[in-house]
N, C-alpha and C positions, 0 to 999 in steps of 0.2 A: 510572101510579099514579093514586089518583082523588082521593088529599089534592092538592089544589090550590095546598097553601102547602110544598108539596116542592120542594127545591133554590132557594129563596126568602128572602131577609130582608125582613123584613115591618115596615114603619114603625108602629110605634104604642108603647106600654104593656103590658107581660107579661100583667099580672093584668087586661086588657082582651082581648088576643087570646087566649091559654090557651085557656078556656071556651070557642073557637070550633074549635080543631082536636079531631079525630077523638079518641073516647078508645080508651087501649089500642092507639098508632099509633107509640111512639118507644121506639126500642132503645137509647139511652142521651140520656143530658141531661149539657153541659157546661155550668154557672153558673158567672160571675164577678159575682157582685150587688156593690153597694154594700158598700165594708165601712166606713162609717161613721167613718171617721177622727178626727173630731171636732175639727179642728184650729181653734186661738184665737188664732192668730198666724202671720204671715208665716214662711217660712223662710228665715235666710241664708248663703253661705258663708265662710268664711275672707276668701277675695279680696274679699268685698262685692257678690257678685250673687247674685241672687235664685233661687232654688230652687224649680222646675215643680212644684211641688207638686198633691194633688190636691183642691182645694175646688171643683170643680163643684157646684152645687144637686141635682145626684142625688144626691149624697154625703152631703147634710145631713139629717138626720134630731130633730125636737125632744128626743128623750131615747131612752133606753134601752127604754122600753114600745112607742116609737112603731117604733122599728127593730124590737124582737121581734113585732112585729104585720103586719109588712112581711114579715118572712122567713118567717110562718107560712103567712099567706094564697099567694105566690108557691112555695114549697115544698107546699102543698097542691093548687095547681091544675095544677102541674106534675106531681105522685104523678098523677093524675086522666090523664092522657095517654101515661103509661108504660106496657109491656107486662107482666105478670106476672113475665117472664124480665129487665126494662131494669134497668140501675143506671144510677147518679145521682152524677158528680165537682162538687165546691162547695169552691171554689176562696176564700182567707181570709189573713187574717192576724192578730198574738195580739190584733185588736182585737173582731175577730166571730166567729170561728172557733170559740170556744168557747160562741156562743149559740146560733151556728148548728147546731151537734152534739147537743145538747140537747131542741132546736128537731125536728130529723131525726129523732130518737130518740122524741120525744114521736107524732109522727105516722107512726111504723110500719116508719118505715127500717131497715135492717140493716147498721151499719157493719161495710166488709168490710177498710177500712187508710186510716190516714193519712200521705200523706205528706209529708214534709218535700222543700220546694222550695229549695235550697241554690243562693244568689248570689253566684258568687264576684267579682262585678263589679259587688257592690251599693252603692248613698248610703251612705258613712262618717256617723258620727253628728259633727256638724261641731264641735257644744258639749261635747262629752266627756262628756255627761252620764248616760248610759247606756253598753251593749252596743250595737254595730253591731247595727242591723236588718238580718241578709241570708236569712233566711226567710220564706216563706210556706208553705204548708200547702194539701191537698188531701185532704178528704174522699171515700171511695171506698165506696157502701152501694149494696143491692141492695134492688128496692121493698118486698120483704116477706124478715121470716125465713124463710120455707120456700120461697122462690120461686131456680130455678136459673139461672147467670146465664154468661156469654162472660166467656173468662178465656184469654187466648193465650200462656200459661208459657213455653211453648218460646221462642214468635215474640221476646218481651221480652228474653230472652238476649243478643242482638244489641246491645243498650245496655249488656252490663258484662260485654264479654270474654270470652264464651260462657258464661257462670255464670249461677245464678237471681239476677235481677232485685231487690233491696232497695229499701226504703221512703226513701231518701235519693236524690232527686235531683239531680245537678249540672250546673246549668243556666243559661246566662249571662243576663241581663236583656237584652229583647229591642233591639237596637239596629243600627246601619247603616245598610243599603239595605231591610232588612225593617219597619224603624221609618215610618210611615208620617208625614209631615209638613204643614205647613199652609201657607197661603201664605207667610210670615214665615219657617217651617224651625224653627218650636218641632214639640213632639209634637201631633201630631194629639190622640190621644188619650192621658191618662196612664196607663192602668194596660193601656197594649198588652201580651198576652201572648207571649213566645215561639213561634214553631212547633214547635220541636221539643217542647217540653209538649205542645203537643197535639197532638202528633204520636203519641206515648209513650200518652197516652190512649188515642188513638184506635184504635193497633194493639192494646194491651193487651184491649179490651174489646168490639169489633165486630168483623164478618163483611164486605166488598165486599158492597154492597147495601143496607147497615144504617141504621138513618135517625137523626141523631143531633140535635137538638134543642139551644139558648144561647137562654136567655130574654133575658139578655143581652149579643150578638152584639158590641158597639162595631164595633170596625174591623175583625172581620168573620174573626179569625184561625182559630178552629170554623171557620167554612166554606169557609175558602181550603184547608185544610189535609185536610179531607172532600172537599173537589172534587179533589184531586191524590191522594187512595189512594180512589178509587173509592164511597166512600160518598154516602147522600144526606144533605142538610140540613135544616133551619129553621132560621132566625136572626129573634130579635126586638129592634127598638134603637128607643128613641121618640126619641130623636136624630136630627133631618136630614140633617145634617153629616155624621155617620157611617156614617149610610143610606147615602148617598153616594157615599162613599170605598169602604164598605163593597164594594157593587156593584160596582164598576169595581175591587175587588182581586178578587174573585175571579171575572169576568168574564175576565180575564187569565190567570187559573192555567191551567196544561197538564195534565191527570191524567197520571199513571205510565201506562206501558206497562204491560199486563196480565202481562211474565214479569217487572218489575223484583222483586227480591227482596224489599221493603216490600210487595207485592199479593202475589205468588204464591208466599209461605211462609206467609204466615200458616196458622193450624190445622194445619200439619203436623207432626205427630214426626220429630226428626231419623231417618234411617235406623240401626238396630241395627249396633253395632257389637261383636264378639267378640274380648276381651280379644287370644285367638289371635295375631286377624289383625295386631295390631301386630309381633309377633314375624314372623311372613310377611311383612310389610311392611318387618322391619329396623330398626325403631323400638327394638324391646325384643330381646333376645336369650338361649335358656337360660344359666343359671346366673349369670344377672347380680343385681344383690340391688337389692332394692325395700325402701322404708322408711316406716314408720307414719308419717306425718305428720312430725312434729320431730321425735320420738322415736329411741331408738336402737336401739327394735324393728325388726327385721327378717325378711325373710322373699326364698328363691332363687326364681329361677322355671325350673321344670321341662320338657323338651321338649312334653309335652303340652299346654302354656298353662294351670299349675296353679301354685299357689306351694306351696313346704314352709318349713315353720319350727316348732321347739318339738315334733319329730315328730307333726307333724299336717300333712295336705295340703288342699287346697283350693280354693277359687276365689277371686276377689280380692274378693268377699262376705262368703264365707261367711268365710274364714280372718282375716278386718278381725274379724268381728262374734266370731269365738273368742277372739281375742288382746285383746279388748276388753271381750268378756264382756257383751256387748249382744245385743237382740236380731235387731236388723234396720240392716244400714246401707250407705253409698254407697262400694264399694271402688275406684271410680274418683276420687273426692275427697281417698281416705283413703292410696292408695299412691302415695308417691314415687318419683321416679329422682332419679340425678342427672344433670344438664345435663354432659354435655363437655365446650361453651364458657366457661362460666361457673362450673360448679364448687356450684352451687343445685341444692338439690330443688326439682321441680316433680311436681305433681299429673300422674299416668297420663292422666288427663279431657284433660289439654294434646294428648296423642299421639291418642288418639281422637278427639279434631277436626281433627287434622290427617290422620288415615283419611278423615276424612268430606269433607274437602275436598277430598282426591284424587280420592274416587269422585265428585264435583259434577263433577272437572274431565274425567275421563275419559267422563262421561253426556255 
């Protein structure tokens, strides 16, 4: 490659090195900026110990004008180095997250979803005084509106059960042996991110090979996480400390084997499966009765792999979208069985991935 600063965390200031890399060279940007906290007081808990809070001087910022002028310039020099096709994750909580959208929106972005980062192992609110804080938030925009962009629907399945993927993440705050530590055994860093977030990004939205860009790198999770499913990096952190740490974590990581199923599904359509073949398979059997959703609509299934119901025949589309009176819809979602074991409908979609596993296991 001829970018120089590929597969690299580079010591300095974002809005200092930006301006130096290649424009129109990154396939997507993970930002975790400052999000301004603003806090005026210690924290403590119950028991009377002190609470790792985050008041680093990166975090501080004189007022609200002075933060909106930080996120413009850094969100602008960053737009400036994106490829026509890159989006752009910016990652927040309910303290910046809503200026920073604005922010995005102002200079050209095209929000494509946000989502909610749900901590089921988040800081209880100690004084009662509020709602638990166990969200954060991820902005997901693409650099321009008309601009086409890496979207891996199938691959993302894989995180909710073989179903389409939702905007609610549940994701534990990152902690263990992954938490990276300091001489003492506080956090290195406080606002270390999970891998598996960025793991989730990273499949969702790049190709193996895709160069993916953290103006704000810290402890360097972007790139440990890039370097183990095949992509390339930049990380930028004007923190030594971190630099650091940084380097030596992901100077360690092992990439994946090129057939692990994180590298080598990505972009692929599951293989087609025809309702059929459940039946030849012994999944489903003629004259057994499938069922609308909860409903008490039903419908038989036919030797030919056709259902009848209401004297009208069908396919498990078309005959959904009659008895429904819609125009178009998903008859694998839509028809039930019931389980044997258990005595529950389950979704037909269940039995088609258990085709598709078969045939993985007999390839």
């Amino acid at each position: 490659m001829s970018n120089p600063a590929l597969d690299q965390i580079l010591l300095g200031d974002c809005l200092a090195i930006l301006p130096t890399l290649p424009r129109a060279s990154v396939d997507v940007v993970f930002a975790d900026p400052p999000y301004n906290l603003q806090l005026s007081q210690e924290l403590w808990r119950p028991n009377l110990t002190l609470v790792d809070a985050v008041d680093e001087d990166w975090d501080q910022f004189e007022n609200f004008t002075a933060y909106d002028a930080f996120t413009r310039a850094w969100l602008g020099a960053v737009r400036e180095v994106m490829k026509p096709t890159a989006t752009i994750w910016v990652s927040g909580t309910y303290h910046n997250i809503f200026r920073v959208g604005a922010i995005m929106q102002d200079l050209g972005f095209w929000l494509l979803n946000t989502v909610t980062w749900f901590k089921p192992n988040a800081m209880p609110n100690f004084r009662g005084t509020r709602l638990k804080n166990d969200v954060e938030f991820i902005i997901w925009a693409k650099r321009d509106e008309d601009g086409r962009y890496t979207f891996d629907h199938h691959h993302m399945k894989q995180f909710n059960d073989g179903k389409q993927l939702g905007s609610v993440w549940k994701i534990q705050v990152c902690n263990g042996p992954e938490r990276l530590r300091d001489e003492n055994g506080g956090k290195l860093h406080p606002t270390q991110k999970p891998e598996e977030l960025l793991q989730r990004v990273i499949l969702a939205s790049t190709r193996p090979g895709d160069v993916i860009l953290d103006p704000f790198v810290g402890s360097g999770t972007t790139a440990a996480v890039a370097r183990r499913l095949h992509r390339h990096w930049i990380g930028i952190e004007q923190n030594e400390v971190y630099v650091r740490a940084a380097r030596e974590r992901v100077a360690g990581v092992q990439p994946l084997k090129p057939a692990h199923p994180l590298i080598a599904a990505g972009g692929r359509k599951p293989p087609r499966v025809p309702f059929r073949s459940l039946i030849e398979r012994g999944y489903l059997k003629p004259g057994q009765v499938l069922y609308l959703g909860e409903s008490d609509r039903s419908a038989v299934i036919l030797d030919n792999g056709r259902l009848h119901a209401d004297g009208v025949t069908g396919s498990i589309h078309t005959l959904a979208c009659r008895l429904k009176n819609v125009p178009s819809c998903n008859g694998w979602m839509l028809w039930h069985y019931v389980d044997e074991r258990t005595g529950e409908r389950r979704a037909i979609d269940h039995l088609r991935g258990l085709v598709r596993q078969a045939g993985a296991s007999e390839d």
